[in-house]
C-alpha positions in Angstrom: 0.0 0.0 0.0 1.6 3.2 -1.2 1.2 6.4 0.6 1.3 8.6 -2.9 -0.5 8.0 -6.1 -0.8 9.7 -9.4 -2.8 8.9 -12.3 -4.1 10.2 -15.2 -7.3 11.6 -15.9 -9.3 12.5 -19.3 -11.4 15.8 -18.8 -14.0 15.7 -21.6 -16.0 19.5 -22.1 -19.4 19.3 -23.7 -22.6 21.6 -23.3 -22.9 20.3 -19.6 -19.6 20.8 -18.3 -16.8 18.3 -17.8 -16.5 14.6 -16.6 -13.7 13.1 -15.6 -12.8 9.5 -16.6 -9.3 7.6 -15.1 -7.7 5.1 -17.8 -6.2 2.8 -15.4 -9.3 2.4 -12.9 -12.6 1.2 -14.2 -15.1 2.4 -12.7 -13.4 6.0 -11.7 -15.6 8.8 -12.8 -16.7 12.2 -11.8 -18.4 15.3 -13.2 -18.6 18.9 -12.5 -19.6 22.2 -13.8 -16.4 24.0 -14.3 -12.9 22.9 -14.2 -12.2 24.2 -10.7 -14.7 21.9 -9.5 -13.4 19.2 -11.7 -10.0 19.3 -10.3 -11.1 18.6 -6.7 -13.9 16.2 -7.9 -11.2 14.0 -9.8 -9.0 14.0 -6.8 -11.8 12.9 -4.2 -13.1 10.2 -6.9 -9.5 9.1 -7.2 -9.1 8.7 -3.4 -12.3 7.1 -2.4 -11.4 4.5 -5.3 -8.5 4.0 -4.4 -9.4 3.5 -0.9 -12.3 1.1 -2.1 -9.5 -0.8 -3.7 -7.0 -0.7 -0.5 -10.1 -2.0 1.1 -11.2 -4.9 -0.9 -7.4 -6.1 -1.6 -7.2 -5.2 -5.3 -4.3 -4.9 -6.7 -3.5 -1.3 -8.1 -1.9 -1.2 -10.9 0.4 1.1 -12.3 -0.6 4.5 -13.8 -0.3 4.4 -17.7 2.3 7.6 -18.9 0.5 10.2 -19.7 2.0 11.0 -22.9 0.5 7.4 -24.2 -2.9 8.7 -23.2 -4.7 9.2 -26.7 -7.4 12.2 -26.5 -10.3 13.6 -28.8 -10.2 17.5 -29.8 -12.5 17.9 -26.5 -10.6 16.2 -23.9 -7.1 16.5 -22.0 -5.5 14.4 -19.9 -4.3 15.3 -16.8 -2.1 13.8 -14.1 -4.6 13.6 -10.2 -2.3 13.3 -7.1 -3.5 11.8 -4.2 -1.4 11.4 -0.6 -3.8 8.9 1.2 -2.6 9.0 4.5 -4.8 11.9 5.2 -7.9 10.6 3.0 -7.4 7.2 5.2 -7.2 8.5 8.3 -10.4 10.7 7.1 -12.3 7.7 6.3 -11.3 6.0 9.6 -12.4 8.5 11.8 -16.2 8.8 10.0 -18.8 7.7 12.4 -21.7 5.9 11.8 -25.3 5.7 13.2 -26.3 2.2 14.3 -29.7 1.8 15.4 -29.6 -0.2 19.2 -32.4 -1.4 21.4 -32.8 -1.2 24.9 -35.2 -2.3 27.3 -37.1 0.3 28.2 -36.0 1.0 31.8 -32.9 0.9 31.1 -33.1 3.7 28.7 -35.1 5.8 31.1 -32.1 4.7 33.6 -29.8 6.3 31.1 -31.6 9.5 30.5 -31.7 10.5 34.1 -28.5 9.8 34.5 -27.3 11.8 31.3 -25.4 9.0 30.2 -23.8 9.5 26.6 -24.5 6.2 24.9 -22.7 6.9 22.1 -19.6 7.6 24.0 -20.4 4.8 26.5 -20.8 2.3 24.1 -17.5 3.3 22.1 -15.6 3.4 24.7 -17.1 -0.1 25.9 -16.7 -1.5 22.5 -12.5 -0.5 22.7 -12.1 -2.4 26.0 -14.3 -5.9 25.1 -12.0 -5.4 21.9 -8.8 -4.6 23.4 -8.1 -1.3 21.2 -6.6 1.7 22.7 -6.3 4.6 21.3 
C-alpha cells in the first residue's frame, strides 16, 4: 500500500460541463460544472477509489504515462495526485449511526443519569475489543 498515487485523468467538455474518466481504474468517474470543480472532484473520486481498492485487496496497478494517453479534440489528460494518509485516516475516523435497542427501563435509567450512549458504548466497545487509542 503506497502512501502517494498519481494517475491520469481525461477531462472531456461538452454543453454540460466536464466529466472526468481515469484510464487505469474502471469504474473512476466524476463530473462537475467548471474545471475548478473538476479538479477537486477528480482528486476525491481518485481517493475514495482507491481507498475502495486498498479495502477490498485489489491490486493497483500502475498509472499508464501520460503521454501514451490518446485524447479527442474535447478532452485533456491530466495527471490527479493523491497522498492517502490523510484521505485514510479521514475515512477512519467517520462515524456511523447504528440503530440499538434497549429495554425500556434501562433507557429511562440512562436519560436520568445523562449517560452519553454513544460515547459509553465506544468506549465499551474498545475495551471488550482490546483497542486503545
Amino acid at each position: 500500500m503506497k502512501d502517494n498515487y498519481i494517475f491520469p485523468a481525461i477531462f472531456s467538455k461538452d454543453e454540460c460541463g466536464f466529466s472526468i474518466e481515469f484510464p487505469d481504474l474502471p469504474g473512476c468517474f466524476s463530473c462537475a460544472d467548471n474545471m475548478e470543480l473538476a479538479l477537486k472532484r477528480a482528486k476525491e473520486a481518485m481517493q475514495l477509489h482507491l481507498y475502495g481498492m486498498e479495502k477490498d485487496g485489489d491490486e493497483i496497478p500502475e498509472p499508464t504515462p501520460i503521454f501514451e494517453i490518446n485524447t479527442e479534440s474535447n478532452e485533456k489528460a491530466m495527471l490527479i495526485e493523491a497522498w492517502m494518509p490523510t484521505f485514510r485516516e479521514q475515512m477512519n475516523q467517520q462515524t456511523i449511526k447504528r440503530k440499538i435497542k434497549l429495554p425500556k427501563w434501562l433507557d429511562e435509567m440512562a436519560r436520568r443519569e445523562k449517560v452519553n450512549l454513544s460515547a459509553f458504548l465506544e468506549e465499551s466497545l474498545k475495551k471488550y475489543l482490546g483497542v486503545t487509542d
